[in-house]
C-alpha positions as CSV (number, residue, x, y, z in Angstrom):
1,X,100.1,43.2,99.0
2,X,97.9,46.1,98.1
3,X,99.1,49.6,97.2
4,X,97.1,52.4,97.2
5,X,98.4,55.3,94.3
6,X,98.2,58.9,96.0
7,X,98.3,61.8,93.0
8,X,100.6,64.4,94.4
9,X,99.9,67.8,93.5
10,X,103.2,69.7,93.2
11,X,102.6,73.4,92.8
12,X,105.6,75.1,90.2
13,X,106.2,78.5,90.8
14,X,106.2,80.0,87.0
15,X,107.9,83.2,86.8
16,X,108.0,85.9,83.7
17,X,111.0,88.1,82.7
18,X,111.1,91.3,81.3
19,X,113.8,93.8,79.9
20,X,114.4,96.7,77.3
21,X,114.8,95.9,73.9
22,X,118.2,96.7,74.1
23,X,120.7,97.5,77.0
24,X,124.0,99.3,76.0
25,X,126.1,99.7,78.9
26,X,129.6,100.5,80.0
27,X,132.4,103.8,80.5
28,X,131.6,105.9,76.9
29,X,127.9,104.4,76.1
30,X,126.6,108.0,75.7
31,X,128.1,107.9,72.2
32,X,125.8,105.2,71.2
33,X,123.0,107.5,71.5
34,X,122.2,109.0,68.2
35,X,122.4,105.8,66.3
36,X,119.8,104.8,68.2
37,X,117.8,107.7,67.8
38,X,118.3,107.7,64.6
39,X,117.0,103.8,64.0
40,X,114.1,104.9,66.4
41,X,112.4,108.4,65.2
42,X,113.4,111.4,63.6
43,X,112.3,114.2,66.1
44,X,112.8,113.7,69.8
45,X,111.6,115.5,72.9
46,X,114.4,115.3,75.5
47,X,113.6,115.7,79.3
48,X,115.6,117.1,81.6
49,X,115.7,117.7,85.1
50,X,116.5,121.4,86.4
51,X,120.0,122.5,85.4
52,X,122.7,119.5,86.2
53,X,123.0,118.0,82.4
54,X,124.1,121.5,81.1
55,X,126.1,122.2,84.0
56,X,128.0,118.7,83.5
57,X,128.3,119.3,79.8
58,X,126.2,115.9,79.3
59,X,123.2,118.0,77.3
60,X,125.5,119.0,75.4
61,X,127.3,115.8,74.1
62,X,124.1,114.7,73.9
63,X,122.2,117.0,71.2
64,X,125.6,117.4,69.2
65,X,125.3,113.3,68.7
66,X,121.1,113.7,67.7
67,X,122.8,116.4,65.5
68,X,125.1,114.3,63.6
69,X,122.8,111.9,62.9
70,X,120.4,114.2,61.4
71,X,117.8,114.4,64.2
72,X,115.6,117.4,65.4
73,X,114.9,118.0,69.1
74,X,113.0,119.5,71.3
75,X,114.1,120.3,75.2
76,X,111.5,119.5,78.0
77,X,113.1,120.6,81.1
78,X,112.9,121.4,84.9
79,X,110.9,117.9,85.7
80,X,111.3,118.0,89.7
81,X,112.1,115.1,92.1
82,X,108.5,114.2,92.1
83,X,106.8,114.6,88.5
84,X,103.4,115.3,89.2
85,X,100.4,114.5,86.4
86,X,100.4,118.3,85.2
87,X,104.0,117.8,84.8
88,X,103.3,114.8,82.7
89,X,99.8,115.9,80.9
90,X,101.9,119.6,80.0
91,X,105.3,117.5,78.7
92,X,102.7,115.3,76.5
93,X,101.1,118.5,74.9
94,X,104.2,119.5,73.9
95,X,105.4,116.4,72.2
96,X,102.4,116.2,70.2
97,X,102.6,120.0,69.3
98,X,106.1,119.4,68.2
99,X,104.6,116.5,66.4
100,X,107.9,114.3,68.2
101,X,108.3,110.3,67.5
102,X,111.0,109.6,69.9
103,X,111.3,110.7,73.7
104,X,114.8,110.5,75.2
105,X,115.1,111.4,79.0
106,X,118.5,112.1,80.7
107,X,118.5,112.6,84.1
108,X,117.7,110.9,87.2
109,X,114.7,108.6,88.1
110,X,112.3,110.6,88.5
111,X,113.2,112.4,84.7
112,X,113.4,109.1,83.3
113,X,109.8,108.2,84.8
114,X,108.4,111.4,83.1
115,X,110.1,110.5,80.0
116,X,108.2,106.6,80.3
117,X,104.7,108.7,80.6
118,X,105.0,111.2,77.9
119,X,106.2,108.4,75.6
120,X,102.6,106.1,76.4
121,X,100.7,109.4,77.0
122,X,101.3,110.4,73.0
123,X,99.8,108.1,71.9
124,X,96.8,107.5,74.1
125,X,94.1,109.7,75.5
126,X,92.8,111.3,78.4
127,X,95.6,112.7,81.1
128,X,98.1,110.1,82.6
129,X,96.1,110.1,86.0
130,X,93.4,108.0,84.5
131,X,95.9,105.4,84.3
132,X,97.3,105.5,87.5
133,X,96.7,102.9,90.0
134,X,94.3,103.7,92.0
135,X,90.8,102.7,93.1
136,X,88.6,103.4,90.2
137,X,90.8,104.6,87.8
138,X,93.5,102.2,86.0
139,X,92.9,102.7,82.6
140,X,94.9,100.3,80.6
141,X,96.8,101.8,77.5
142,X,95.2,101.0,73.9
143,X,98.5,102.1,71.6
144,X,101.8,101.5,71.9
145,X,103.3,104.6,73.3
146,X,106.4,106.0,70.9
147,X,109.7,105.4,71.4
148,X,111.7,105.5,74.4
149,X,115.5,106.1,75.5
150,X,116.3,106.1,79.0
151,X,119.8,107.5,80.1
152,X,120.6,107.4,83.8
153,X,122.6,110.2,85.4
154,X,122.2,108.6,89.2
155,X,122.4,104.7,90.4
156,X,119.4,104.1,92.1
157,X,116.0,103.9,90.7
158,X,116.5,101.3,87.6
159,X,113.9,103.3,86.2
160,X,115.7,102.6,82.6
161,X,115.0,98.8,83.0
162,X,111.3,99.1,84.5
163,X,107.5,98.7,83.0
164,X,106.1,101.6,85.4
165,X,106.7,105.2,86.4
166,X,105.6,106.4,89.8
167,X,103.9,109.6,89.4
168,X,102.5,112.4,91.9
169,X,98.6,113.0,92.4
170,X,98.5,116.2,94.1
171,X,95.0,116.8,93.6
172,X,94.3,113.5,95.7
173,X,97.5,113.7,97.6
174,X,98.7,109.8,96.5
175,X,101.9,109.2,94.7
176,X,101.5,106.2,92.4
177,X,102.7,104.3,89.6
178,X,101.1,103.9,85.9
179,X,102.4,100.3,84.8
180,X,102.2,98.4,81.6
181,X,104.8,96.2,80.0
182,X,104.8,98.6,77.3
183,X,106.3,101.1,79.4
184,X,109.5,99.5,78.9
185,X,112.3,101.7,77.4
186,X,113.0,100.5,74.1
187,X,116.7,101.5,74.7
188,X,118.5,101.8,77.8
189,X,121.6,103.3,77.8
190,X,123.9,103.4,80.9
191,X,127.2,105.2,80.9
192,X,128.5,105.4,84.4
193,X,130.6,108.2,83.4
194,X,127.9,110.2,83.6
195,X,127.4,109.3,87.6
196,X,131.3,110.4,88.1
197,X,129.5,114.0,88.9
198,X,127.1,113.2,91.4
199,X,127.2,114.8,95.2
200,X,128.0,112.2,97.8
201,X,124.5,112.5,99.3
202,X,123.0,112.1,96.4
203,X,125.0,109.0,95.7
204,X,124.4,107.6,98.9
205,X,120.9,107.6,98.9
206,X,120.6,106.4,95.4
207,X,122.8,103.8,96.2
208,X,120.4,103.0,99.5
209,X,117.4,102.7,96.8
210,X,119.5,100.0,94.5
211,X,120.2,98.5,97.4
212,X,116.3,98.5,98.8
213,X,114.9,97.3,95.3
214,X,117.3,94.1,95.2
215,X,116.5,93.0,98.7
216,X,113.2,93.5,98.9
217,X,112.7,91.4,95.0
218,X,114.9,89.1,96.2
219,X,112.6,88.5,99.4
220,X,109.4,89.3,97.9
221,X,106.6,87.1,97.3
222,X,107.0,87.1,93.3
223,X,110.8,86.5,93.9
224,X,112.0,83.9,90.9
225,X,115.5,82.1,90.1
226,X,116.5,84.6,87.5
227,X,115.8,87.6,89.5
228,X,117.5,86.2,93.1
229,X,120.2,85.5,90.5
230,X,120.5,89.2,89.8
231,X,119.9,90.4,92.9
232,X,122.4,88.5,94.8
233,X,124.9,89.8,92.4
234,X,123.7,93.5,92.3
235,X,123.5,93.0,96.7
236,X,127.0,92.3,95.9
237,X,128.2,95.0,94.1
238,X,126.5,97.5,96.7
239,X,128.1,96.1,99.6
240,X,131.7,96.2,97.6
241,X,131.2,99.5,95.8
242,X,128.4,102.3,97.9
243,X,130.9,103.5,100.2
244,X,133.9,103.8,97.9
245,X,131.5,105.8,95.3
246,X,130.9,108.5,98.3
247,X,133.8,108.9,99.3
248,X,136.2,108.7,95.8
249,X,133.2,109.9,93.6
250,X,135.9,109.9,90.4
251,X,136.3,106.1,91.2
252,X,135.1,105.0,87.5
253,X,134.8,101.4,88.8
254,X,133.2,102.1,91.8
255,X,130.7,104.0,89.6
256,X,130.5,101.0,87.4
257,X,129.4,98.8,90.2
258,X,127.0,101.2,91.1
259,X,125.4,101.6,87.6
260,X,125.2,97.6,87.1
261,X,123.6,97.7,90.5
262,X,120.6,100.3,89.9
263,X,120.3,98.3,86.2
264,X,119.9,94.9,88.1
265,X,117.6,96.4,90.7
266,X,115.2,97.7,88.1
267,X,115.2,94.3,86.3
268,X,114.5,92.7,89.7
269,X,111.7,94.9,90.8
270,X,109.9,95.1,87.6
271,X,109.7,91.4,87.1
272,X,109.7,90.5,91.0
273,X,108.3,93.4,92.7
274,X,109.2,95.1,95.8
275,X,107.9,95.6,99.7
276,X,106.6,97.4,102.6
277,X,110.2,99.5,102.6
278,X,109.0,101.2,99.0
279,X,105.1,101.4,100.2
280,X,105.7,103.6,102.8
281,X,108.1,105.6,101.0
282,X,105.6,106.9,98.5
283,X,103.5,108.5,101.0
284,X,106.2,109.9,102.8
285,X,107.1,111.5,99.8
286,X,103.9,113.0,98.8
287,X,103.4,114.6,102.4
288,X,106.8,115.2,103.7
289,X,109.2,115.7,100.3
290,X,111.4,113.1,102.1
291,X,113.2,112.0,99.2
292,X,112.5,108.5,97.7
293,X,116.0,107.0,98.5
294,X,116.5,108.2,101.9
295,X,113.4,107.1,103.2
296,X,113.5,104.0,101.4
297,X,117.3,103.4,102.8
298,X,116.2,104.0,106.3
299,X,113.4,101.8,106.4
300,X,114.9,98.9,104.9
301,X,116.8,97.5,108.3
302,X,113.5,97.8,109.9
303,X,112.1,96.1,107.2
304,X,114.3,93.3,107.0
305,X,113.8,92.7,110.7
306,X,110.5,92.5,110.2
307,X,110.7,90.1,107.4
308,X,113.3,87.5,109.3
309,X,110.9,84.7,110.4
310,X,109.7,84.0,107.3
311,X,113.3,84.4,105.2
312,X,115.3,83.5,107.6
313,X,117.3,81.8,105.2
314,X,117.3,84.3,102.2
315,X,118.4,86.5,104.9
316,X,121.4,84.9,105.5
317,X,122.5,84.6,102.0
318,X,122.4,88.5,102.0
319,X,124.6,88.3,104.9
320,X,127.0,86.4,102.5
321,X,126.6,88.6,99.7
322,X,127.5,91.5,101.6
323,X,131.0,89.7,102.3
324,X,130.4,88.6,105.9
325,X,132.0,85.3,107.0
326,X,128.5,83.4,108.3
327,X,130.4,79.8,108.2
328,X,130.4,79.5,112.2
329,X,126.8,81.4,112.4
330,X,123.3,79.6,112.8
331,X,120.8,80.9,110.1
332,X,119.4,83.1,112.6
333,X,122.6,84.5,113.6
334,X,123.1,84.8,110.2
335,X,120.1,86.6,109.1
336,X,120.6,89.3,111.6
337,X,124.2,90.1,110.7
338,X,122.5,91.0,107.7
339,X,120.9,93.6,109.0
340,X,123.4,94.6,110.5
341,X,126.0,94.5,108.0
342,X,123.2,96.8,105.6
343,X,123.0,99.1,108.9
344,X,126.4,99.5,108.3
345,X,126.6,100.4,105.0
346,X,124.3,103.2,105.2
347,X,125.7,104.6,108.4
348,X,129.3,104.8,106.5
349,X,127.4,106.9,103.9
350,X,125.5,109.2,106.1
351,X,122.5,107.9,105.9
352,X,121.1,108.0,109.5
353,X,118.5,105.6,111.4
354,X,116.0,107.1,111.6
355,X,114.0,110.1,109.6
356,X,113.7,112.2,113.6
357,X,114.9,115.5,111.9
358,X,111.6,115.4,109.3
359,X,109.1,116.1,112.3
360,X,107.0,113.8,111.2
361,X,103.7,113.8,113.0
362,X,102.0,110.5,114.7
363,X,98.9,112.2,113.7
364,X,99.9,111.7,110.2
365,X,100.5,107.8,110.4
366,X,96.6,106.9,109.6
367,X,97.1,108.7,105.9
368,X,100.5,107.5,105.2
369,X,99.2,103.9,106.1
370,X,96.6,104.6,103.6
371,X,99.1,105.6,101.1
372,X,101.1,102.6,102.1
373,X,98.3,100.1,100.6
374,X,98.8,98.3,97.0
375,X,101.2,96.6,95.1
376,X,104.6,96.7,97.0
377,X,103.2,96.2,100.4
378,X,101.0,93.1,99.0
379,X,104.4,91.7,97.9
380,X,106.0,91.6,101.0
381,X,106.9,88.4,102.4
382,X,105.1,88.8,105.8
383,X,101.6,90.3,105.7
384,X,101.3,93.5,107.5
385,X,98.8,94.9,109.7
386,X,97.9,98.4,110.1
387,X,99.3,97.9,113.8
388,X,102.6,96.3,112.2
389,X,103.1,100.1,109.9
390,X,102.5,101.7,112.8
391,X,105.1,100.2,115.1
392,X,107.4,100.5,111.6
393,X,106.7,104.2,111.3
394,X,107.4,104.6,115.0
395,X,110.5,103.3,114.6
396,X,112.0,104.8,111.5
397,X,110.8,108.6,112.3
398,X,112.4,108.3,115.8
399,X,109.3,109.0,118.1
400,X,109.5,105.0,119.3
């Protein structure tokens, strides 16, 4: 008898994992925060946002620790909801004036983001737009930016947990990351009390970002075992905790869910990327100030019914994860309670389905395509067509 030997190849999907050098988290973690300082630099610049730390007393707290433990500082405030590159390039001038070797940002994602880019932009020359992604720029960073301390006030972006910072080019109307593995906070520091202040709608559409970010790693292209691991468990938390956070915003667990949620979803997106749901939020952003987690929020259904023939099965396990009872359900039934069940969600928290009250303009799809292009939407787990955005942005601005 003869045997013929076949070689098989067998392709192993190798994935990478990334995190800050050190998480603290839990009710009370602010307190942590000038021992860290302290082991990190001696004279911080702290970025705010407009006026909700001081209001909430958490500026406070905060400069009375850097105090204690013999630190100097320096207040960079009234970043906006969309840092732009003078935002960045002005907060960087400062620090080096002030001659700073630590950067601490409180606030939401998009302070936390501007904190990341002063911290590389220090060190390193030029304005931070050169090192944005974008066609013919893209420089890479040659020193390792100073020391960075990210404390979330909202659970949503993960920003504290991620290598990049999406940042606003006004001058060529594209909002886009910088990204570098050094852009990783060397602390991050997540104290859900800080959260227990936060508006409903701003909870709700933070939450609907943490909640984007999981799904879409967990369904992406570069998804891996350790970060469908996370994400599962952060989908979890979401679908236990969102709507209780809304409506009982002094709910410390609920909080707690919340702010283990956004954490997970920034370990999950800046190790497994994300999808089309974040690629056409950023242009939406840029020309229509939606903001990030609303658009995000309402786009994900649409997104995930887009998505089902090729994750049919990933699907379904959201289904699960959300807490629905799929036992009697085909995978295809399954799937779409998914969607459903996330439909749900966001309608309980007043996030509507569609963005009709924006007026946003068919006219407009063609550059917000354009803005659409890059990382995320490569990531996806179904290629997309330029007719496939359109007949997504027909449907989640309400003119379909």
């Amino acid at each position: 008898m003869n045997f013929i030997f076949v070689r098989r190849l067998v392709l192993i999907k190798v994935g990478e994992f990334y995190a800050p050098g050190k998480i603290i988290f839990g009710p009370g973690g602010l307190s942590q925060v000038g021992v860290e300082a302290e082991r990190l630099g001696s004279k911080t610049l702290i970025v705010l946002g407009r006026s909700a730390m001081k209001k909430s007393g958490a500026l406070d707290r905060l400069t009375h620790l850097l105090i204690e433990n013999n630190l100097e500082y320096v207040i960079y405030k009234n970043v906006p909801s969309d840092p732009t590159v003078e935002i960045i390039d002005t907060g960087t001038g400062l620090a080096r004036k002030e001659k700073c070797n630590l950067i601490i940002a409180l606030g939401g994602g998009s302070v936390l983001d501007t904190g990341k880019a002063i911290s590389a932009m220090v060190t390193n020359e030029g304005s931070v737009a050169d090192y944005q992604e974008i066609e013919g720029k893209g420089r890479k960073f040659q020193h390792k930016p100073i020391p960075f301390i990210a404390i979330p006030t909202t659970s949503g972006t993960g920003s504290e947990a991620t290598r990049n910072a999406v940042i606003t080019n006004t001058k060529l109307g594209l909002k886009k990351s910088i990204r570098d593995l050094c852009l990783i906070p060397e602390v991050a520091l997540v104290d859900p009390e800080l959260t227990l202040s936060l508006p409903p709608h701003i909870t709700a559409i933070s939450g609907g970002d943490a909640l984007t970010q999981c799904i879409e790693s967990y369904l992406g292209k570069k998804s891996q075992e350790i970060t469908d691991a996370l994400a599962m468990h952060a989908i979890g938390l979401v679908g236990k905790s969102l709507v209780k956070a809304v409506k009982e915003g002094k709910n410390l667990e609920a909080r707690k869910d919340m702010a283990m949620a956004a954490l997970l979803s920034g370990l999950c997106l800046s190790n497994s990327g994300l999808g089309t749901a974040h690629a056409l939020s950023h242009p939406l952003g840029v020309y229509y100030k939606i903001p990030h987690g609303l658009s995000c929020a309402v786009l994900l259904p649409y997104v995930m019914e887009y998505n089902q023939p090729v994750v049919t099965k990933k699907l379904a396990k959201i289904a699960e994860c959300l807490g629905e009872n799929i036992s009697s359900l085909s995978e295809t039934e399954a799937a779409q309670r998914a969607v459903e069940k996330v439909k749900e969600i966001l309608t309980a928290v007043g996030i509507k389905e569609n963005l009709f009250g924006w007026k946003i303009e068919e006219e407009d799809f063609p550059k917000l395509i354009k803005g659409a292009k890059g990382g995320s939407l490569d990531n996806n787990p179904r290629d997309t067509s330029d007719e496939d955005l359109i007949e997504l942005l027909y449907k989640m601005t309400g003119l379909y």
